[in-house]
C-alpha positions as CSV (number, residue, x, y, z in Angstrom):
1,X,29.3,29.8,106.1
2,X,26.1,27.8,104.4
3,X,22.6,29.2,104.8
4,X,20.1,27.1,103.8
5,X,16.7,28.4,102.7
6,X,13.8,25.8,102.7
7,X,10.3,26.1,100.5
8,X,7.6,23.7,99.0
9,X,6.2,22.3,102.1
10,X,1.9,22.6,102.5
11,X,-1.6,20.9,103.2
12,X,-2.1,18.2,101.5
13,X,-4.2,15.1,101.8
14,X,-3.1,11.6,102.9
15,X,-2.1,9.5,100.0
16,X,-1.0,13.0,98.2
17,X,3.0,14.7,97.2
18,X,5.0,17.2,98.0
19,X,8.4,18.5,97.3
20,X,10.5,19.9,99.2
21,X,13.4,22.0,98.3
22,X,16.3,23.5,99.6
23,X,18.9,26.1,98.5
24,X,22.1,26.4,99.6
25,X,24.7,29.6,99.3
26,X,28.2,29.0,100.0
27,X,31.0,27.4,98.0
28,X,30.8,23.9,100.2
29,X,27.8,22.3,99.3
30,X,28.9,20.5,96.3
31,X,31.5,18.9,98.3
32,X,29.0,18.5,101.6
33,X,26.7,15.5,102.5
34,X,23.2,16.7,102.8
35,X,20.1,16.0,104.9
36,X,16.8,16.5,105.3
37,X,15.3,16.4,109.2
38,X,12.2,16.5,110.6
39,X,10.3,17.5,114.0
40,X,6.8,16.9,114.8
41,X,4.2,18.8,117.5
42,X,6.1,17.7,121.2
43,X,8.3,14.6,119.4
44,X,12.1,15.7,118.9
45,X,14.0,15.7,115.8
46,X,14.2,12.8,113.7
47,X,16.1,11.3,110.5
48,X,14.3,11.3,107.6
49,X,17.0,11.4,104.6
50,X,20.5,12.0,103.1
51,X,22.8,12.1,100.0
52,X,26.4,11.8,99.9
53,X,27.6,15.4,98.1
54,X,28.2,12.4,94.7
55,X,24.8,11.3,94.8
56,X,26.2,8.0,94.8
57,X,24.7,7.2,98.1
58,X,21.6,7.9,99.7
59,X,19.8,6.4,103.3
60,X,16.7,6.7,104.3
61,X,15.0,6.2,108.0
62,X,12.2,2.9,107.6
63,X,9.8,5.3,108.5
64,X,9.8,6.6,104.9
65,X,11.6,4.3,102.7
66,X,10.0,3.6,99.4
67,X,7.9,6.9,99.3
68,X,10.4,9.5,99.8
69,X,13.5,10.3,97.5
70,X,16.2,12.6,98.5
71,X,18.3,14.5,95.4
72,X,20.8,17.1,94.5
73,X,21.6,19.7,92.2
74,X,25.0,20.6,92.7
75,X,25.0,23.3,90.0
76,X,22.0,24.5,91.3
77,X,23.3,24.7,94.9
78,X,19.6,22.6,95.6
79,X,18.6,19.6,97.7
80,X,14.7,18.4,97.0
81,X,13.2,15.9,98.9
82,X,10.4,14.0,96.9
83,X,7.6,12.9,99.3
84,X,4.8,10.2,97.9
85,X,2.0,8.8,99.6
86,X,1.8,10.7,102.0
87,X,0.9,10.1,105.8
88,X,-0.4,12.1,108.3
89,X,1.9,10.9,110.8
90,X,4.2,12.8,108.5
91,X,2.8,16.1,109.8
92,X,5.8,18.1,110.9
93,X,8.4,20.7,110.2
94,X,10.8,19.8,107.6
95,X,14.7,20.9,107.8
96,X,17.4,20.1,105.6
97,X,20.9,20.6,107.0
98,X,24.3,20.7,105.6
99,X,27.5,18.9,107.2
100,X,30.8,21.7,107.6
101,X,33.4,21.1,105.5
102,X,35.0,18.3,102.8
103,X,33.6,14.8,103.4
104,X,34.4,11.6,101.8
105,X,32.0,11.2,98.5
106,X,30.1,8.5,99.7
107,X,29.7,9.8,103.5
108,X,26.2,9.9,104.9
109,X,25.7,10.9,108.3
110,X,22.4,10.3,110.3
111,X,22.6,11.8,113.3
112,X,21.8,15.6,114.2
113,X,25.0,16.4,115.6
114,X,26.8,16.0,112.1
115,X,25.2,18.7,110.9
116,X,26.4,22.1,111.2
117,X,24.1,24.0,109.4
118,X,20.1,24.2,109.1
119,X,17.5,26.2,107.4
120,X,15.2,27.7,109.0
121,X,12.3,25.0,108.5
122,X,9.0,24.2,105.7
123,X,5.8,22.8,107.7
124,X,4.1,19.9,106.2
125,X,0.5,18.5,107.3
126,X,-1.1,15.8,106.1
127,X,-4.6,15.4,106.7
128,X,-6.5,12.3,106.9
């Protein structure tokens, strides 16, 4: 079992950052891909980023590449999501989510359904 407890989200202005963070408990998450999810007022769910449980890889959705970065801590049991420049069409509530079990060190998945496990959500708005 992995609970997943999400915190740094805010108001900030457009153009502005924020970090979001997530810790993990449970002995998988240094061997489990994690993401990070997001779900704006009436829109479903949507990719935003992931990290391979190495680090080595990370994927992004266009909407956000080149102004977010998605890291790890593994000895910190800690995924942060580094959000630049700032949007307001990136006003919405952030989730990060783990995958169940061993995975491949370079595996990445994108879709919701890979995921197992979710926090509980950080809201972010962006005003213009």
């Amino acid at each position: 079992q992995v609970q997943l407890v999400e915190s740094g989200g805010g108001l900030v202005q457009a153009g502005g950052s924020l970090r979001l963070s997530c810790a993990a408990s449970g002995r998988t998450f240094s061997t489990s891909p994690m993401g990070w999810f997001r779900q704006a007022p009436g829109k479903e769910r949507e990719f935003v980023a992931t990290i391979s449980w190495s680090s080595t890889i990370t994927r992004y959705a266009d909407s956000v590449k080149g102004r977010f970065t998605i890291s790890r801590d593994n000895a910190k049991n800690t995924v942060y999501l580094q959000m630049n420049s700032l949007k307001p069409e990136d006003t919405a509530v952030y989730y990060c989510a783990a995958k169940a079990g061993y995975s491949g060190a370079a595996y990445t998945p994108l879709t919701i359904r890979e995921y197992a496990y979710w926090g509980q959500g950080t809201q972010v708005t962006v005003s213009s």
